[in-house]
Structure formats: C-alpha cells, structure tokens
C-alpha positions, -999 to +999 in steps of 0.1 A: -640-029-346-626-063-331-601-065-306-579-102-301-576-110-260-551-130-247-572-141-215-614-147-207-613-121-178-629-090-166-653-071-185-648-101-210-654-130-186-680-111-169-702-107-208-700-140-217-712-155-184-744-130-183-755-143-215-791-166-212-776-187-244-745-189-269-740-215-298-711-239-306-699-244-340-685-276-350-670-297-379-661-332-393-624-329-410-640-340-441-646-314-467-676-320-475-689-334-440-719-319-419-711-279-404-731-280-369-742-250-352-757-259-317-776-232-292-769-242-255-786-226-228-800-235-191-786-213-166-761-226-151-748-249-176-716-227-186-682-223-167-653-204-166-629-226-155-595-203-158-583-176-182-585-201-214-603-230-201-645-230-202-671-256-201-707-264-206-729-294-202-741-311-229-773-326-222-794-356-237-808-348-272-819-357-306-778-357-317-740-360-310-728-339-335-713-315-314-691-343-293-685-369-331-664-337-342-649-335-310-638-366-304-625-369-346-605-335-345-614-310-313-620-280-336-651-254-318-658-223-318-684-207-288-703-175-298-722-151-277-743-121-290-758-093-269-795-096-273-795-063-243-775-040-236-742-028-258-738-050-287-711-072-291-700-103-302-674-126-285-663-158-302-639-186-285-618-208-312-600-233-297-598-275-290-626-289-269-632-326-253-657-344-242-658-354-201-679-386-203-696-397-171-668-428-164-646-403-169-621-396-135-624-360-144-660-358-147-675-352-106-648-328-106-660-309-134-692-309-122-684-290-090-681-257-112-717-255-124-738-252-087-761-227-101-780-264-121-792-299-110-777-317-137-801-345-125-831-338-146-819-335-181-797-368-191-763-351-183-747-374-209-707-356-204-690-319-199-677-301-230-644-285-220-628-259-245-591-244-240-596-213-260-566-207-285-580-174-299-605-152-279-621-122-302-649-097-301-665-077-327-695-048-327-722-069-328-742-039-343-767-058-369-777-083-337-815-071-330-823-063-289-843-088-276-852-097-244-849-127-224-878-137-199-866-173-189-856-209-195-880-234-208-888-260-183-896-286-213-862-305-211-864-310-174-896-326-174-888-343-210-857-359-191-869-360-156-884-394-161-853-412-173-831-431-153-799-445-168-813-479-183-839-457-204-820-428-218-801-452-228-824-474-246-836-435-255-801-428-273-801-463-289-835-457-309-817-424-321-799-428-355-774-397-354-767-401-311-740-434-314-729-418-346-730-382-363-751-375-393-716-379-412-709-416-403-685-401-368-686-420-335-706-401-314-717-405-277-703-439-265-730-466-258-741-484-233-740-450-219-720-452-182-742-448-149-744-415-137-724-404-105-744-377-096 
C-alpha cells in the first residue's frame, strides 16, 4: 500500500504541488512537550526547490510553534491528502530551518514562490525542509471534497501592518517570541522586510 521514494519528482512532485493545503507536524525534544500540527495553505506559498529540498512561507499568526521546534531540533514532517481525485497520501520527514527576513538567504528564497505577494500577510521567514524520507500511502478513508478558493481574510487581516506594528502585533502575543512549551520562537524585534 506505501511505496518509499528516493526523490520529490514526477507524478510525485507534480501531487503535492496541486494540492490547495497540506499540514506540518512538529515537536519540542521534550517528552512531554507540545505535538503541533499546522495547516498551510495560500496558493503559492509552497516550493519545490530540488529533488529533497521544499519550502513554504510561514506567515504572521497567533504562534511560532512550528519555527520554536525548528530552531530546538529541525524534526517535520509535511502531509498532503487528496481531497479530489485518486486518494493518496504523501508525507515528507526530514530537518527543516527557518529563513528569517535578515537572513542573506532569504530574497533568494523568495524568488521561488512568484505565483504570491508575500506583501500582505506579515511574511515573518521561509521554512525550508530537506526531506530525508519521502512516502505515500492509499489515502482511502480521506473523504472527497472539493476546493472552491483561498480565504482572503489573512490578506486584509495583515494588509494593514507595516513592520513597526506586526511587530508590536507579535509582542502582545504570549506563545509568538516563545512556544507554548517555554521554546524560543520567532526572534523579536522582528527584522524589516526586504520585499
């Protein structure tokens, strides 16, 4: 029923980046820290950057969880589920890292999501993942749904910030600076955007 891949490619590549959304999976090292499951979505926002590399952008929010784990100990795991079509499931394990805005790599990284204006919705840093195990599986209990768009409530929720504000925005948040589990999260004062 589920087939390992050595590469995201092909048929594979081709699933995963016709998806509307997929969810990250994160964790603190800590055994009895805070599991985070994330849904991302915006078209757009997700890359294939090579055969094992991806990337998405994280976006301003309530939290940090996602990029506290990552910064303690790299560990995610991407899913994507076909709500059309054949089922299947494809999940990426591997070590990801967040791209902060002062970070040299970050306008680079940028250049691989044209299909999005970042502008509107307090790009706070890129997540890239180098996958280290690539699998997919039937998928056959996910229901069919359909998809008939993106919401337009996080641009206009963010289109009104410029960098002094979302970052005053971040501040008032208790689990943004640090994760629910105590974790340094998104580093504040957040850097002025480049884009």
């Amino acid at each position: 029923m589920g087939k390992t891949y050595e590469r995201i490619d092909g048929r594979l590549r081709t699933f995963i980046e016709a998806q509307p959304i997929f969810f990250t999976a994160t964790a603190p090292l800590s055994g009895d820290g805070t599991v985070n499951l994330s849904p991302k979505g915006l078209t757009g926002s997700f890359a294939v950057l090579d055969e094992l590399t991806v990337a998405y952008l994280d976006f301003a929010g309530s939290n940090a969880e996602t990029i506290a784990h990552l910064r303690e100990n790299g560990r995610i795991t991407l899913m994507w589920c076909a709500f059309q079509g054949p089922p299947n499931i494809v999940r990426v394990h591997g070590r990801g890292e967040p791209v902060f805005r002062d970070d040299p790599r970050f306008k680079e990284l940028l250049t691989h999501f044209p299909g999005i204006d970042p502008t509107p919705h307090g790009l706070r840093a890129v997540i890239v993942v180098t996958a280290e195990l690539v699998r997919d599986t039937c998928g056959y209990a996910v229901p069919n749904m359909s998809y008939d768009e993106d919401r337009d409530l996080h641009a206009k929720r963010f289109a009104r910030e410029d960098d002094v504000s979302l970052n005053a925005y971040f501040e008032k948040k208790a689990h943004v600076e640090t994760s629910l589990d105590g974790l340094p999260g998104l580093p504040l004062p957040l850097p002025p955007s480049s884009v």
